[in-house]
C-alpha positions in Angstrom: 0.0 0.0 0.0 1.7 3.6 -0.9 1.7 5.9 1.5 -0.1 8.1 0.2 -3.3 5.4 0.2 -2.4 5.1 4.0 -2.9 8.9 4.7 -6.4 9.3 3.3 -7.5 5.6 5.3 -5.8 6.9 8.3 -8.1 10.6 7.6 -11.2 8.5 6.3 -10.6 6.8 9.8 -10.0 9.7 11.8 -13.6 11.4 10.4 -15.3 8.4 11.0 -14.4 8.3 14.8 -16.6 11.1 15.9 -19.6 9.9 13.5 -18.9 6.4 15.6 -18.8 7.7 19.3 -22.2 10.0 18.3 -23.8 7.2 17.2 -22.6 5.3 20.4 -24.3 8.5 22.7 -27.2 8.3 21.0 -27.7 4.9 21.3 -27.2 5.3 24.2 -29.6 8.1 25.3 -32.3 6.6 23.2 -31.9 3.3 25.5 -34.1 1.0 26.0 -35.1 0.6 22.7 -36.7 -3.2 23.1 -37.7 -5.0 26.3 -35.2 -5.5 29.1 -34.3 -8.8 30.8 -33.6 -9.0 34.6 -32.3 -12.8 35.2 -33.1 -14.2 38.4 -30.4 -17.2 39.8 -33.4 -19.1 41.6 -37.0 -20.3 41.2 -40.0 -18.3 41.0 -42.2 -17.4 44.4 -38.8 -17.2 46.2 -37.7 -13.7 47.8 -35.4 -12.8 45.3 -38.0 -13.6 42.3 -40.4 -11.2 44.5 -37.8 -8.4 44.7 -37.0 -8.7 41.0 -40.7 -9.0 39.6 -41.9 -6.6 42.5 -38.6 -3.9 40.6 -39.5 -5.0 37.5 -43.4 -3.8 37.8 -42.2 -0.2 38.5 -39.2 -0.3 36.5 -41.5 -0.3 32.9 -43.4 2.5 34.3 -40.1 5.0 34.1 -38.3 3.2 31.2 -41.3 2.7 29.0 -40.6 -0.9 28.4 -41.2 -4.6 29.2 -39.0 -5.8 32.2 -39.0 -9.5 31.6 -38.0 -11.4 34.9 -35.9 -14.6 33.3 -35.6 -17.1 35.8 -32.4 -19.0 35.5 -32.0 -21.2 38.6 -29.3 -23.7 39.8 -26.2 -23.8 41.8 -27.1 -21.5 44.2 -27.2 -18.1 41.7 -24.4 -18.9 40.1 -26.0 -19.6 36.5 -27.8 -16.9 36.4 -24.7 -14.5 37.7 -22.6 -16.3 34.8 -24.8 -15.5 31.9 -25.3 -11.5 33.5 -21.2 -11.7 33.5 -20.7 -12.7 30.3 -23.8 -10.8 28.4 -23.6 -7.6 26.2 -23.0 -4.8 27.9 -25.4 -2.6 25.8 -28.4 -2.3 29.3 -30.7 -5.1 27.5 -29.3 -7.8 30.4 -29.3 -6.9 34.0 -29.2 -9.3 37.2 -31.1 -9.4 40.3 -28.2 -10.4 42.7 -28.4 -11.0 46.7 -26.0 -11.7 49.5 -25.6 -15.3 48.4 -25.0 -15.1 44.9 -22.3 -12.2 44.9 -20.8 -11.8 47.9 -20.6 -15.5 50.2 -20.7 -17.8 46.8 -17.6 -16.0 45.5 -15.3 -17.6 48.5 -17.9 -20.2 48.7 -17.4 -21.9 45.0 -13.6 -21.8 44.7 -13.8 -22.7 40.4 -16.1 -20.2 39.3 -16.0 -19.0 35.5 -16.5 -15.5 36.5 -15.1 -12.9 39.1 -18.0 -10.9 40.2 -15.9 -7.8 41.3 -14.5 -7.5 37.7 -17.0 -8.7 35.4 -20.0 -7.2 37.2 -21.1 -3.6 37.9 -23.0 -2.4 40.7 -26.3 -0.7 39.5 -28.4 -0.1 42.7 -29.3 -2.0 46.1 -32.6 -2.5 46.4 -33.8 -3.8 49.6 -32.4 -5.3 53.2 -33.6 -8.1 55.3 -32.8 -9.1 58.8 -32.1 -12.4 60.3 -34.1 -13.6 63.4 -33.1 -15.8 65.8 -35.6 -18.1 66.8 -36.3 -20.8 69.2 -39.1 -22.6 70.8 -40.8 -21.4 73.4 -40.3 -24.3 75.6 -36.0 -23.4 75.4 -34.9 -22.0 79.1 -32.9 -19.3 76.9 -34.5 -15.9 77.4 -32.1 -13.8 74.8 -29.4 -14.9 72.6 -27.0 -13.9 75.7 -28.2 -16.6 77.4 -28.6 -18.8 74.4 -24.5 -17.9 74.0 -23.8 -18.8 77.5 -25.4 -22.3 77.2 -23.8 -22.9 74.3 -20.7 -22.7 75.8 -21.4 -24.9 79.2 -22.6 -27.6 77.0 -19.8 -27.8 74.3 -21.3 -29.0 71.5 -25.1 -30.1 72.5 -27.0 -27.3 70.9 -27.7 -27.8 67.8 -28.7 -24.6 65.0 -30.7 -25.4 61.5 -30.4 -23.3 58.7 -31.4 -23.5 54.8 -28.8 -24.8 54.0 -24.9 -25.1 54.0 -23.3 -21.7 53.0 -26.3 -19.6 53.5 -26.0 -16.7 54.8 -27.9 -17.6 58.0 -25.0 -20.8 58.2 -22.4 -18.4 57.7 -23.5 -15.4 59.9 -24.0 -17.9 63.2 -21.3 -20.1 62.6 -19.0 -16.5 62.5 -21.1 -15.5 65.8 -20.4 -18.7 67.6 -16.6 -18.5 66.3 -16.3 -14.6 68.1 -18.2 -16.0 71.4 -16.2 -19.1 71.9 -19.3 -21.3 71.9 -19.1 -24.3 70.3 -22.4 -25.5 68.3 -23.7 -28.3 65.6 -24.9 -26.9 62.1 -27.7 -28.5 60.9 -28.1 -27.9 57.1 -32.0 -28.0 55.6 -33.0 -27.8 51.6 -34.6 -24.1 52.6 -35.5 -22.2 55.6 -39.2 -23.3 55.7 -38.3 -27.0 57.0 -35.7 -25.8 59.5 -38.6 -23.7 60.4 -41.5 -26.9 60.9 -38.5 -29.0 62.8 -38.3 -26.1 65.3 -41.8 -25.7 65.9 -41.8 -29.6 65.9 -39.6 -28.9 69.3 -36.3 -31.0 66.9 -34.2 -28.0 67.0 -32.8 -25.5 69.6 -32.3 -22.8 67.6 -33.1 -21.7 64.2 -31.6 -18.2 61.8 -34.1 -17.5 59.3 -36.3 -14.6 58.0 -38.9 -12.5 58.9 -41.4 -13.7 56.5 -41.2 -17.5 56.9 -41.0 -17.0 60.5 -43.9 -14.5 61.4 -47.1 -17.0 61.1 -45.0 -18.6 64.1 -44.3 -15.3 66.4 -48.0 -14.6 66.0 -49.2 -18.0 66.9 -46.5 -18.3 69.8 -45.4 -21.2 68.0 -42.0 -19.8 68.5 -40.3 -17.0 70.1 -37.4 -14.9 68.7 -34.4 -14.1 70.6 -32.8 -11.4 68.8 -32.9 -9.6 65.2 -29.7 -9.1 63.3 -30.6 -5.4 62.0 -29.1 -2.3 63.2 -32.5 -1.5 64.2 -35.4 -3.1 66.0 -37.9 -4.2 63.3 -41.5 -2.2 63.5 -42.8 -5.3 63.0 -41.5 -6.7 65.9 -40.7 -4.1 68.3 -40.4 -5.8 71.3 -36.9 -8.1 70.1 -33.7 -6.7 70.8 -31.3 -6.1 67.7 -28.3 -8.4 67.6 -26.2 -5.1 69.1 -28.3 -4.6 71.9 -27.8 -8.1 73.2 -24.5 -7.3 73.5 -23.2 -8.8 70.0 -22.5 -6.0 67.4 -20.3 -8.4 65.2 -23.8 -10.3 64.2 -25.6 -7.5 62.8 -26.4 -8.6 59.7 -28.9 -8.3 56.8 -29.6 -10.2 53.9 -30.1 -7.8 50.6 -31.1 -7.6 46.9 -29.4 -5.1 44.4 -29.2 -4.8 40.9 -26.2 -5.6 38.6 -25.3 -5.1 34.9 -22.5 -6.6 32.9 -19.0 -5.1 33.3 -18.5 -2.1 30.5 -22.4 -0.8 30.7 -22.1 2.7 29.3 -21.9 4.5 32.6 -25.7 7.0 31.6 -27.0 3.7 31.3 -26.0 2.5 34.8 -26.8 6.0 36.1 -30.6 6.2 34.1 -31.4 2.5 35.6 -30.1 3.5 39.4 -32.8 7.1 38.8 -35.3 4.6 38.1 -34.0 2.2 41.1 -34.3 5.1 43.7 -37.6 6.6 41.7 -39.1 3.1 42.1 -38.4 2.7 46.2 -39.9 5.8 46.7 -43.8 4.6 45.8 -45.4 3.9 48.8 -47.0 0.8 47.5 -43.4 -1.0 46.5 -42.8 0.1 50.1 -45.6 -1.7 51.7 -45.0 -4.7 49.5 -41.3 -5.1 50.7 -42.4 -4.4 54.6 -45.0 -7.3 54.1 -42.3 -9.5 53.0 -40.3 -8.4 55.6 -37.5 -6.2 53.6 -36.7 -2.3 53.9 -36.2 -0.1 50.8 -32.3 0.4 50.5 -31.6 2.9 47.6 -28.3 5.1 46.8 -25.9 5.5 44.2 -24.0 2.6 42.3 -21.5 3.5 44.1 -22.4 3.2 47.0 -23.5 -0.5 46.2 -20.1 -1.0 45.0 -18.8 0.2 48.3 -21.4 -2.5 50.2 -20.3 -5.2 47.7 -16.7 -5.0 48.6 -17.1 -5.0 52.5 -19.6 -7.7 51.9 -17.0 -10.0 49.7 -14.3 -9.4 52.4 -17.1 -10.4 55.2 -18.1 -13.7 54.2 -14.6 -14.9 53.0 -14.0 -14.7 56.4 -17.2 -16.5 57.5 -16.3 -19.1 54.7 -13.2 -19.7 56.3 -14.5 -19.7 59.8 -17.5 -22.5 58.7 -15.6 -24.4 56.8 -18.1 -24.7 54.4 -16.4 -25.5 51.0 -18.5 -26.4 47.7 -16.5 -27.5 44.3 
């Protein structure tokens, strides 16, 4: 090629660059153009398919199009988070996320296919939910200081259920028991909802779980709750201490649901979808629908998510390590 060939494809380049990066903007501002997917790692009618359909709803209203909740289950998030990591960066394929999924399962799964702190982007957080601890009413323990202190007489005899090895509830009590020098027996369950029947069943000494799944049971004094794991008594139950009060700070803890978008989403597209986030958790209706299921309206700026996320990640390594709860 003479050179003089090369100096008029170098300008014909050069002149095409700014017709390129308009046509990116626009894009851009004109997004979304077609219906946007929001992928969901587990099955429908659980609390993160409520949080994302419950989004979703609101979400069309601003955006002016179809928010279609994909459901992609299996493996504890991690399909779902996969595809989200490796999809187009172009808005059109956002992920529904929680505590499990991208922060515990990250030291939890040790052969993942994706790194969620570089191939993911924080987009907004979207609700928090507290632990309870619960027991049944016939247990001698009062509050979860005395629940602590029998623990450690008995040296291994009281036995905790959870929904499952690695969940969050697992990892947040065995880190609690860890700190308090009380030694205790996980007991792992397919979901919180049969921990929950073996407790009321009087099987269990204690059980970490929810507000939702366990709140039939407060009412019906089925069960009685020891502590909740909020920085803040619940309004909904106003007469359990928080977690802090009982005299354990370290196990304040709160399960949460935030959205996240492949790694490289044009930032106005990350900053129209968190407007809409924060837009969206200010209707009073969304608001009473995430109280009922026992969650608070979070909010804030990506970055502040991002902040969240990487305290979070550091968190349950630790908690990982602590359990010993591996899974390849």
């Amino acid at each position: 090629m003479k050179p003089t060939r090369i100096h008029h494809l170098r300008r014909a380049l050069l002149g095409l660059a700014p017709l390129l990066l308009a046509g990116a903007a626009l894009a851009q501002q004109d997004w979304p153009t077609r219906p946007v997917r929001l992928l969901v790692g587990f099955p429908p009618g659980g609390g993160v398919d409520i949080a994302a359909r419950l989004l979703a709803a609101e979400l069309q209203k601003s955006l002016g199009q179809a928010i279609t909740v994909e459901n992609r289950s299996g493996a504890a998030g991690n399909i779902a988070t996969e595809v989200a990591a490796k999809a187009a960066p172009d808005g059109y394929t956002l992920l529904m996320g929680n505590t499990g999924s991208l922060s515990i399962n990250p030291a939890l799964y040790p052969k993942l296919s994706f790194d969620v702190a570089h191939d993911l982007v924080p987009v907004g957080l979207m609700s928090k939910s507290p632990l309870l601890v619960l027991v049944h009413p016939s247990q001698p323990a009062r509050n979860l200081q005395e629940l602590v202190a029998e623990a450690r007489r008995s040296k291994g005899t009281v036995d905790y259920g959870t929904g499952g090895a690695g969940s969050i509830s697992h990892l947040a009590f065995a880190l609690l028991a860890s700190e308090a020098g009380a030694e205790m027996v996980h007991v792992p369950y397919r979901g919180g909802s049969p921990a929950v029947t073996d407790l009321v069943a009087g099987q269990l000494r204690v059980v970490i779980e929810g507000v939702p799944i366990a709140m039939p049971f407060l009412k019906a004094n089925r069960l009685r709750a020891l502590a909740i794991t909020s920085e803040h008594r619940s309004p909904a139950l106003p007469d359990v201490p928080t977690a802090a009060e009982s005299g354990f700070p370290g196990f304040t803890t709160t399960a949460w649901y935030g959205v996240m978008a492949p790694a490289g989403t044009p930032a106005p597209i990350v900053a129209r979808l968190n407007t809409a986030i924060n837009t969206a958790l200010r209707d009073p209706a969304l608001r009473e629908k995430l109280a009922q299921q026992g969650s608070e309206p979070a909010g804030g700026t990506p970055e502040q998510f991002a902040a969240l996320l990487k305290d979070e990640l550091a968190r349950w390594s630790k908690a990982v390590k602590v359990s010993g709860a591996k899974i390849d």
